[in-house]
Backbone bond lengths (Angstrom), bond angles and torsions (degrees), N, CA, C in turn:
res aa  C-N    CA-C-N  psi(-1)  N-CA   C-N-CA  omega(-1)  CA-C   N-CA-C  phi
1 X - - - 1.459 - - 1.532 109.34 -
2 X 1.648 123.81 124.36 1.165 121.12 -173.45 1.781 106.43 -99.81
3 X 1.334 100.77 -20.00 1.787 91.66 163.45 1.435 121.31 -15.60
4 X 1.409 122.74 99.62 1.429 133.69 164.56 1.727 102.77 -75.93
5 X 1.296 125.14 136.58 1.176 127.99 160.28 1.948 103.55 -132.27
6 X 1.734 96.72 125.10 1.312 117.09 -169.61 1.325 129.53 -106.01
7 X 1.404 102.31 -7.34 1.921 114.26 172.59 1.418 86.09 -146.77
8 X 1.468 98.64 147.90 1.773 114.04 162.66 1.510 101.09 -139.17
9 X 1.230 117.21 123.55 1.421 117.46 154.43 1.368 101.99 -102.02
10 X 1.501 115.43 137.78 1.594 116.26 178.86 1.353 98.42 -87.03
11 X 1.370 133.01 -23.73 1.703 117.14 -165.17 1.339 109.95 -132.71
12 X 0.987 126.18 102.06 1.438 134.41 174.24 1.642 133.38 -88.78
13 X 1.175 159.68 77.69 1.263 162.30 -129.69 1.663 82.33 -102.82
14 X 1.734 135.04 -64.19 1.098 145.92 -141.06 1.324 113.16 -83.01
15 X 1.513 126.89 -37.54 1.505 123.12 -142.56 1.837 103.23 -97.42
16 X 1.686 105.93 0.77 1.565 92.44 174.42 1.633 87.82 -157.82
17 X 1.019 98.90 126.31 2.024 116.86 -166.49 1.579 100.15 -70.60
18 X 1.690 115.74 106.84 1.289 126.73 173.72 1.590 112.51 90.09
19 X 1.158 126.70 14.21 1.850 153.10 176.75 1.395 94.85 -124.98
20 X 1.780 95.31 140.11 1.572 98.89 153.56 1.791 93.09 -119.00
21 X 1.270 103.71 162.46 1.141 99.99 -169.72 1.777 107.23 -156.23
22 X 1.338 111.99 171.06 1.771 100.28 169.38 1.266 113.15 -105.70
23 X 0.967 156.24 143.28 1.636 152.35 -134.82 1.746 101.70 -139.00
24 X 1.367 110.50 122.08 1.288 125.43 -169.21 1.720 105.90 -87.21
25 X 1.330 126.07 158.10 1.406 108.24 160.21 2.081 86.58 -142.26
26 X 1.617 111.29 145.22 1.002 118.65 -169.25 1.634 84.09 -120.62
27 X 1.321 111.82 159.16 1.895 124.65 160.27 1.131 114.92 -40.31
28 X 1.310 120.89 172.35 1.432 120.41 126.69 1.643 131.28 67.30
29 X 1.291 113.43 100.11 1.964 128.37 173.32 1.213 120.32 -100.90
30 X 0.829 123.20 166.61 1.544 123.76 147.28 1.311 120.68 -144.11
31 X 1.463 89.95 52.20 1.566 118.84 165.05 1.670 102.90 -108.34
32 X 1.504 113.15 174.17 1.628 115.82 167.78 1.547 119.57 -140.74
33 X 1.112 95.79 16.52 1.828 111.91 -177.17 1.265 115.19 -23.14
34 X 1.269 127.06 99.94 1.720 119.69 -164.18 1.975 101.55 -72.57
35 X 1.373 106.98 -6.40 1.349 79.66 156.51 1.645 126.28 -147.51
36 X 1.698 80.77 55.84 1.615 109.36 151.76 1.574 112.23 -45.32
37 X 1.601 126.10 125.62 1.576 128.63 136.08 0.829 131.84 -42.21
38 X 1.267 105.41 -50.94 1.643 102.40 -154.38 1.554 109.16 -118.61
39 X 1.305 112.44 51.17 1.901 149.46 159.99 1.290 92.61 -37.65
40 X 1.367 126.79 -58.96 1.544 99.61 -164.83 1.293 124.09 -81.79
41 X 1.741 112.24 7.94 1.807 84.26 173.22 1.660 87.31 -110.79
42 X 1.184 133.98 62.15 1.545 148.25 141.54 1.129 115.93 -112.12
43 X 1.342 115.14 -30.35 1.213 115.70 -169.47 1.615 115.67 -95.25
44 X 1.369 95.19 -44.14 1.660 109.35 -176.33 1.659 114.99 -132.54
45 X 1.266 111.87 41.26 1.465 117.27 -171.92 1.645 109.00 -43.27
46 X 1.234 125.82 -40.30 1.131 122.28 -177.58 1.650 126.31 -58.97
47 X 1.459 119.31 -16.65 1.286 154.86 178.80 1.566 109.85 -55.96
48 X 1.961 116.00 -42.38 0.954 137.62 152.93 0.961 136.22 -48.90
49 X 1.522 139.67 131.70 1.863 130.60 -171.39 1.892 71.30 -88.56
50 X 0.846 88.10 159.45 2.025 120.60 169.38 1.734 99.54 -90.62
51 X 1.141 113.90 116.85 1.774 103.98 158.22 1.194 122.35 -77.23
52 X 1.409 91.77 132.68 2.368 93.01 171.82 1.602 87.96 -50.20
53 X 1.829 95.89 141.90 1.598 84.14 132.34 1.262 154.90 -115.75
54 X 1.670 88.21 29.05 1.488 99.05 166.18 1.908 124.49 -85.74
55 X 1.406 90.49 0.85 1.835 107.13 160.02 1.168 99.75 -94.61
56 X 1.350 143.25 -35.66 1.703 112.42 163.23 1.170 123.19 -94.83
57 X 1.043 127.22 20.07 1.781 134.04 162.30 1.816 99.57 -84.27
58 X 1.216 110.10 -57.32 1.597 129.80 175.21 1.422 107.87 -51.67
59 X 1.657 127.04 -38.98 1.457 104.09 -158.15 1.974 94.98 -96.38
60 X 2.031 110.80 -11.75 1.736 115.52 -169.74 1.387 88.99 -74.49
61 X 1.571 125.35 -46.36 1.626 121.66 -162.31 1.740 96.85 -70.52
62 X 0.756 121.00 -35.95 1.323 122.78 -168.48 2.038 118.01 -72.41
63 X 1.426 83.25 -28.30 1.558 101.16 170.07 1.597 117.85 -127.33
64 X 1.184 110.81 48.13 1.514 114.46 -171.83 1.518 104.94 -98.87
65 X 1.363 127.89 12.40 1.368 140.50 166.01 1.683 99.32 -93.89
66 X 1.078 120.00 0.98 1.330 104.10 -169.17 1.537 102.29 -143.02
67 X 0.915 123.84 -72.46 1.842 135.89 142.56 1.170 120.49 -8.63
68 X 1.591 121.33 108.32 1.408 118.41 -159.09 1.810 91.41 -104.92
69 X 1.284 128.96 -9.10 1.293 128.20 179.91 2.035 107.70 139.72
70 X 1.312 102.82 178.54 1.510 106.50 -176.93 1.400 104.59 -101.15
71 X 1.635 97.18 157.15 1.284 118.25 -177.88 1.742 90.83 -104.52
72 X 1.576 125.00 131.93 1.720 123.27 179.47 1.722 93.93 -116.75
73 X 1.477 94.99 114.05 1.334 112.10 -179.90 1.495 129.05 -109.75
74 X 1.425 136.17 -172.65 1.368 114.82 109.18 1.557 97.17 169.29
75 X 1.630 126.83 -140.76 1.929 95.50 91.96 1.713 133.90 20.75
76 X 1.067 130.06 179.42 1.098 137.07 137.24 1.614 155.18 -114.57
77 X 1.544 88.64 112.75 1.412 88.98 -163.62 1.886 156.19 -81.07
78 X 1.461 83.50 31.31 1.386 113.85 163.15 1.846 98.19 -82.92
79 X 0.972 130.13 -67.65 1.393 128.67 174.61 2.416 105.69 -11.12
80 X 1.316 96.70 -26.16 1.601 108.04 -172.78 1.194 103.43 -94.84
81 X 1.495 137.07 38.80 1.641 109.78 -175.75 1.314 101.05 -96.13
82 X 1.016 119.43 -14.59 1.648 136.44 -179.01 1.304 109.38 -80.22
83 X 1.333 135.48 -3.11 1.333 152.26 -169.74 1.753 122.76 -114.45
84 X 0.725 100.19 -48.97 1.427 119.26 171.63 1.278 129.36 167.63
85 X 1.634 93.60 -18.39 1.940 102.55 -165.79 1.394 118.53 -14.59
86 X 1.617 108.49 -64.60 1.958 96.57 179.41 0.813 132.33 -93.65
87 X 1.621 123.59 -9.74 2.016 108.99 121.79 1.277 133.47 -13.49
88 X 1.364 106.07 -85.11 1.681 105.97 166.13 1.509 120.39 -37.51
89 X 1.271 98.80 -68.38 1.942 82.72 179.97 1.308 122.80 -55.65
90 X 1.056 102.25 -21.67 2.107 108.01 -166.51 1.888 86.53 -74.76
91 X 1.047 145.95 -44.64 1.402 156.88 135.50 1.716 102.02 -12.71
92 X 1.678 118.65 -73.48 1.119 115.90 177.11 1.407 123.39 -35.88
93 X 1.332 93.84 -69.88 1.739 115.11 165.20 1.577 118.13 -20.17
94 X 1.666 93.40 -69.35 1.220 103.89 -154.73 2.032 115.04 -60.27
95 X 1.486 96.71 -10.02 1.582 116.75 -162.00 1.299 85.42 -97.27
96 X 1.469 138.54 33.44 1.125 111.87 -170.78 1.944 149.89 58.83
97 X 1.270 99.11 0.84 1.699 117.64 177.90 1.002 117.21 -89.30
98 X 1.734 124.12 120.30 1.522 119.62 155.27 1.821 122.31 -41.07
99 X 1.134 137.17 159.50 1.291 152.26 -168.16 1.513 100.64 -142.97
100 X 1.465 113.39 129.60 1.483 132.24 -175.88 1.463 87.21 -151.01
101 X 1.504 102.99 124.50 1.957 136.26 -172.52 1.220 106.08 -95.61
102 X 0.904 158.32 146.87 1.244 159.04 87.11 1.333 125.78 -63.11
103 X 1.849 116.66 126.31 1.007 90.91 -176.44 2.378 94.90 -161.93
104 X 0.888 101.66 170.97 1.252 108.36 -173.64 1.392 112.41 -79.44
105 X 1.432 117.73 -36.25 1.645 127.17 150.43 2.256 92.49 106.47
106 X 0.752 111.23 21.63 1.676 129.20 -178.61 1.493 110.27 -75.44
107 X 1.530 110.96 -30.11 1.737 131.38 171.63 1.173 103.99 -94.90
108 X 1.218 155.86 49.70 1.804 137.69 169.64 1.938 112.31 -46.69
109 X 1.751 99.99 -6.07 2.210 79.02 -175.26 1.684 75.15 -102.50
110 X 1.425 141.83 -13.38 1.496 130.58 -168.65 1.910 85.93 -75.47
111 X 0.901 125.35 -63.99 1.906 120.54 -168.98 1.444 111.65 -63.84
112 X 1.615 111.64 -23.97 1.786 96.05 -178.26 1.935 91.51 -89.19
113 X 1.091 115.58 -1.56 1.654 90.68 -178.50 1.799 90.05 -102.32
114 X 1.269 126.77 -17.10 1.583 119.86 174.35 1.651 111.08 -78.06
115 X 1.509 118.96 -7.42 1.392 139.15 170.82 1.766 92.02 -79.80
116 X 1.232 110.64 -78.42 1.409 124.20 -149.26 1.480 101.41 -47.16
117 X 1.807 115.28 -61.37 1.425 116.22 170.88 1.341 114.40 -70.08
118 X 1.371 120.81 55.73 1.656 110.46 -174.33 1.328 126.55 -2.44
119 X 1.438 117.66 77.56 0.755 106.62 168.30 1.669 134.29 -112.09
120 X 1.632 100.68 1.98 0.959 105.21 -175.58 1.549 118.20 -123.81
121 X 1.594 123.14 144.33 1.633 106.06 -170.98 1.625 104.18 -121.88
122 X 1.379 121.68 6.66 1.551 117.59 155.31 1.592 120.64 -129.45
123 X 0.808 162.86 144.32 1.415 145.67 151.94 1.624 110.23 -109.18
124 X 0.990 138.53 134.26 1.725 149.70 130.98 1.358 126.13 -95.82
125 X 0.917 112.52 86.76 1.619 131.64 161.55 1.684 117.94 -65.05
126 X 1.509 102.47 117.68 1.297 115.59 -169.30 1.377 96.49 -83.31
127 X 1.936 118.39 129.03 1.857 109.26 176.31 1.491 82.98 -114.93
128 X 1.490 97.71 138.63 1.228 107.26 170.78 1.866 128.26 -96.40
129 X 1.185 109.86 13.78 1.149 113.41 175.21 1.643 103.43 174.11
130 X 1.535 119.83 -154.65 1.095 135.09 159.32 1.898 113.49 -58.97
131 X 1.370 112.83 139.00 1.341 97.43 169.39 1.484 127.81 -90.67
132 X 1.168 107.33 63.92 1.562 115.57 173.29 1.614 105.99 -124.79
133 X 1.354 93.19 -150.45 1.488 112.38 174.73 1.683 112.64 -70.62
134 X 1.297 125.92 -0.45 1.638 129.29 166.12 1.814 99.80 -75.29
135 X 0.945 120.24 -51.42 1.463 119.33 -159.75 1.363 105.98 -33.65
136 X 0.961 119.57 -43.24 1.779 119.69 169.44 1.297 132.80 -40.74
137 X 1.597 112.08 -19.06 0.546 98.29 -134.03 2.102 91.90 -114.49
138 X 1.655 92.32 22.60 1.535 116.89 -154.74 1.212 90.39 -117.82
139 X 1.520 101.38 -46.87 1.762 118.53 -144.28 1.437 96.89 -113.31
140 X 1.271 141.74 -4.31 1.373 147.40 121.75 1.749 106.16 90.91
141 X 1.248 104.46 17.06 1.282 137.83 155.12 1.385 165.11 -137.96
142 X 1.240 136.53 129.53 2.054 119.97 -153.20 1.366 92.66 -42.83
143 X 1.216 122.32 125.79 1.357 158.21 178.55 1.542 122.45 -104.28
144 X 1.009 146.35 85.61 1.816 139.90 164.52 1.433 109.67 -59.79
145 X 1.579 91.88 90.61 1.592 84.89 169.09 1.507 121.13 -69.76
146 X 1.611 118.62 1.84 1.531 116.41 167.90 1.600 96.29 -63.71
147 X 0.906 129.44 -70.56 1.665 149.81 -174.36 1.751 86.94 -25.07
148 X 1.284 132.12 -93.32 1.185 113.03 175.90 1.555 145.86 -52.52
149 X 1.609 116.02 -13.87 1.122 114.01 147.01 1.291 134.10 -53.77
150 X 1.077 98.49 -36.59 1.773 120.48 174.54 1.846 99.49 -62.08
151 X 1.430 112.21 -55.66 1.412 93.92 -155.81 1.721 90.51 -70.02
152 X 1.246 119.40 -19.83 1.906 105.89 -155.39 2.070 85.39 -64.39
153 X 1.347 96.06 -45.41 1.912 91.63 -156.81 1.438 97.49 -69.68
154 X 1.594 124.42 -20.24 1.559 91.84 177.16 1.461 135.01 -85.64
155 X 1.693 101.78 -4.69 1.560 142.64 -174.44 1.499 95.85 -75.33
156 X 1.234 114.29 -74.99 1.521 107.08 151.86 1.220 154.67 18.87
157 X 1.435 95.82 -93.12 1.226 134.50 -171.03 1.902 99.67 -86.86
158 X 1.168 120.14 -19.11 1.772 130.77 167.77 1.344 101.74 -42.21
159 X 1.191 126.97 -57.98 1.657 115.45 -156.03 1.566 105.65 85.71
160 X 1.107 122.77 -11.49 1.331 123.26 177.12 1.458 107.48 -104.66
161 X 1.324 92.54 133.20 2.079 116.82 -179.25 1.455 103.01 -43.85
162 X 1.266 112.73 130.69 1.767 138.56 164.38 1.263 124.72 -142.89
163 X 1.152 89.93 -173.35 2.248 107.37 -170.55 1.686 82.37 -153.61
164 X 1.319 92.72 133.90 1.625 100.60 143.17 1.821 124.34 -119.64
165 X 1.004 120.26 111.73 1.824 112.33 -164.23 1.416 105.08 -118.34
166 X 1.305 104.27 164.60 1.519 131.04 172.25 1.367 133.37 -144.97
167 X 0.755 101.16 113.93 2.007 129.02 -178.07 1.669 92.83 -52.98
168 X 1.390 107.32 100.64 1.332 105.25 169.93 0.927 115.50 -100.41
169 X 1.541 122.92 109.76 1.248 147.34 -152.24 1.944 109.63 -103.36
170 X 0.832 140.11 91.61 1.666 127.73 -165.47 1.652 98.02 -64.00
171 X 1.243 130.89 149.41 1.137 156.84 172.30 1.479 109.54 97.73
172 X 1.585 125.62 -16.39 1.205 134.46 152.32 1.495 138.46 -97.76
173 X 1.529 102.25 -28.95 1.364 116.21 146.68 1.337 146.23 -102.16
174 X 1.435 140.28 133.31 1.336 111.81 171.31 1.919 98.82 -147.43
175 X 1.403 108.14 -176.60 1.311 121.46 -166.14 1.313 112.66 -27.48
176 X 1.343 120.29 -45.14 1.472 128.21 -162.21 1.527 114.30 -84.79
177 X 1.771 114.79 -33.44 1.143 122.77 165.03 1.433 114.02 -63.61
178 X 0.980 129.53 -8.72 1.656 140.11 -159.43 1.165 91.98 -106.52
179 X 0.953 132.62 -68.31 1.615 140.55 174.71 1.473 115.89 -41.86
180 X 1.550 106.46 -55.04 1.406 103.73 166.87 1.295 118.22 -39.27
181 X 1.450 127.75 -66.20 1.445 146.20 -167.78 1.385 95.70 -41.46
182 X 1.553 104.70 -78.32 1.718 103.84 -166.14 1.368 111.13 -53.83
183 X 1.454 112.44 -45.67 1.760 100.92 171.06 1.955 115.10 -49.09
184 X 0.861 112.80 -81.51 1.395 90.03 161.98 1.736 133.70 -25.36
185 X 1.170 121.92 -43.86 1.172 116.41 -170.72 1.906 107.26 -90.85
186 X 1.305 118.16 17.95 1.260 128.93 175.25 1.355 118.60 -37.28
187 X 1.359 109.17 120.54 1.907 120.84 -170.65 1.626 117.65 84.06
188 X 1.380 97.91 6.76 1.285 103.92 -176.12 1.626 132.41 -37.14
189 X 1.064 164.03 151.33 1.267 129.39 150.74 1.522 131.05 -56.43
190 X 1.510 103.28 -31.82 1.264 107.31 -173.82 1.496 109.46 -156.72
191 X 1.474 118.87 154.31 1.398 91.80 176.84 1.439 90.51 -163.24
192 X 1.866 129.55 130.89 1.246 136.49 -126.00 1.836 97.23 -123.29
193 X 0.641 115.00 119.23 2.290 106.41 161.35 1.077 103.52 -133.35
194 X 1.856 75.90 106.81 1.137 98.23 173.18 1.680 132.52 -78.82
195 X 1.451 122.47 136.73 1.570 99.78 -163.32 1.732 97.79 -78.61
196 X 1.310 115.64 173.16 1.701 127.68 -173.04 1.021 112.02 -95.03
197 X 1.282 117.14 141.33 1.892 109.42 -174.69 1.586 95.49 -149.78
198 X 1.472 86.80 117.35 1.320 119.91 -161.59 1.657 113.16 -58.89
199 X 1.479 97.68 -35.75 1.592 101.80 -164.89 1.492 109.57 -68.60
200 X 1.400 110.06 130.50 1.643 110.05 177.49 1.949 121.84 101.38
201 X 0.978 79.04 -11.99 1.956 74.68 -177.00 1.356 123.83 -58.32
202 X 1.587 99.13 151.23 1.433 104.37 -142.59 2.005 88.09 -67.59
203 X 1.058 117.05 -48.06 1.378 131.29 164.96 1.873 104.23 -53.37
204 X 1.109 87.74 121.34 1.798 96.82 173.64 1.601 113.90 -67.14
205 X 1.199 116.75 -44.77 1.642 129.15 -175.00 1.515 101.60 -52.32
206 X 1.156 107.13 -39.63 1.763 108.57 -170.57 1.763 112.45 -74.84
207 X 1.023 97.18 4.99 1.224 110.44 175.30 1.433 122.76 -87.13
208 X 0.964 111.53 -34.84 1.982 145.39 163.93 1.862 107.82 -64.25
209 X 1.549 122.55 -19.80 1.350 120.04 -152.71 1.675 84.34 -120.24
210 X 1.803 99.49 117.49 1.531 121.91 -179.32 1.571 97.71 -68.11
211 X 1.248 98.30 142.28 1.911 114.93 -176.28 2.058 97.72 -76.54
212 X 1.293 108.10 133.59 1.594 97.43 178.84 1.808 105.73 -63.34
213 X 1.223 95.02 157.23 1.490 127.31 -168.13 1.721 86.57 -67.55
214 X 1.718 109.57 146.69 1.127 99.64 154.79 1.371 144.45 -32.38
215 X 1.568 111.98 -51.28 0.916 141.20 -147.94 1.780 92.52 -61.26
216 X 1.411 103.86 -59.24 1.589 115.45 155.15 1.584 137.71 -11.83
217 X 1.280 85.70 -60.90 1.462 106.33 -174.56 1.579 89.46 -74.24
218 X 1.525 131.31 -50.83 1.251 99.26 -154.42 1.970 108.20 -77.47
219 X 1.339 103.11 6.71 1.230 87.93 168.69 1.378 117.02 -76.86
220 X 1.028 118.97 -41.53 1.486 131.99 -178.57 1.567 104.98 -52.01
221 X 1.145 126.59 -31.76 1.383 141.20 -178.40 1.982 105.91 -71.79
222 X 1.144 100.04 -49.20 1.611 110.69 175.71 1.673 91.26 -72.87
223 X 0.978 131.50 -14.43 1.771 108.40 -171.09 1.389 98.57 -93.44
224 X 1.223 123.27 -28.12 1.590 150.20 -146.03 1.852 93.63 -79.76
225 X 1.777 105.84 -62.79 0.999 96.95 -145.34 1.680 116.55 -91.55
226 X 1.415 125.60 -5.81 1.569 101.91 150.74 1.621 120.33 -72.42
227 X 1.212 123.79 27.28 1.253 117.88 141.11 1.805 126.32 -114.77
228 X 1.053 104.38 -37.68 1.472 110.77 146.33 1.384 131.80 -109.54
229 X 1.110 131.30 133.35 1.495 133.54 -161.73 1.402 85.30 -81.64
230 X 1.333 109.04 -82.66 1.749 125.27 -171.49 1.395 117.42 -47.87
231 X 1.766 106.72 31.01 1.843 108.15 162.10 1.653 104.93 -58.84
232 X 1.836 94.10 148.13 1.457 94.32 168.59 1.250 100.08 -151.76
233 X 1.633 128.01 130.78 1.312 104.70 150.79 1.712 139.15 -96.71
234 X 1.089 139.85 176.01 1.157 138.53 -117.13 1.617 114.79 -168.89
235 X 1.170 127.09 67.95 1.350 137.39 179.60 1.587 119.46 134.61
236 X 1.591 94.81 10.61 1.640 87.17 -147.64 1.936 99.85 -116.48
């Protein structure tokens, strides 16, 4: 199994709402979100020690009284199917651990075969904008917004519990783009806005650009929710 794993948090309160969990971080996007965090394992993955994972097999069995399962992060980790990815989880699985995905949704046949081999029991799919010809304009690269239509309806259509969210970012997002999204994402189960947090972007400039005021967000929340009931926001 060539699965590299490059951050481990063993205890998580945050990364899956009502789970504690240990939170994975994998390499590597092929996204460019200028206000991506976690830039350096795109940029400089090698910079990272790799975790055994026989130290996180060792530290879930060891805390499986307490440990509700992993959060698979990072990067994105569909970019790994060629690696081991559903090896590892089928491993996760097999130890008894819930599995919560994260993922950019750019692979729709990588999630219907992580559907098909059950392997997964949450997904949150990050949308980075409207699904048209804007998405680029988040994700800072030629983008198929078929490719993500595809992943929202097969995410969907799972039967298995999700979120789909968005980092509402001001100078890339605003009221109408927000609206777009949830109109599109109509019946959703859930659907997340996220507030922006300035510190760290992989882009320096975004560092300079004030996060909207609550007050903001909760409009976006009233535009949101006759198409999704279960709007929430989330940092703010």
């Amino acid at each position: 199994m060539d699965l590299e794993i490059k951050g481990f948090i063993e205890t998580s309160f945050l990364d899956w709402d009502s789970k504690i969990v240990s939170t994975l971080y994998v390499a590597g996007c092929n996204f460019r979100c200028p206000f991506c965090h976690n830039f350096g394992l795109i940029e400089n993955p090698a910079s990272y020690e790799t975790v055994l994972l026989k130290d996180i097999f060792d530290f879930l069995l060891l805390h499986k009284d307490f440990i509700d399962g992993i959060c698979l992060t990072g990067g994105e980790p569909c970019l790994h199917k060629s690696k081991g990815l559903f090896e590892f989880l089928e491993q996760i699985k097999a130890l008894g651990f819930l599995v919560k995905l994260d993922t950019n949704g750019t692979d729709p046949e990588c999630l219907k075969k992580l559907i098909d081999k059950k392997l997964v029991d949450y997904f949150a799919m990050d949308i980075k904008g409207p699904i048209d010809e804007r998405y680029a304009k988040s994700s800072r690269v030629k983008t198929d917004p078929l490719k993500i239509a595809e992943s929202i309806k097969i995410i969907v259509k799972s039967k298995i519990p999700y979120e789909f969210r968005v980092t509402v970012v001001p100078t890339l997002l605003d009221n109408k783009d927000i609206y777009d999204i949830a109109k599109y994402l109509k019946g959703a189960q859930k659907f997340v806005l996220q507030q922006f947090v300035v510190d760290n972007c992989w882009d320096e400039s975004f560092r300079n650009v004030k996060p909207y005021p609550k007050e903001r967000l909760d409009e976006m929340l009233k535009l949101s929710k006759p198409f999704v009931a279960n709007t929430v926001i989330r940092g703010a």
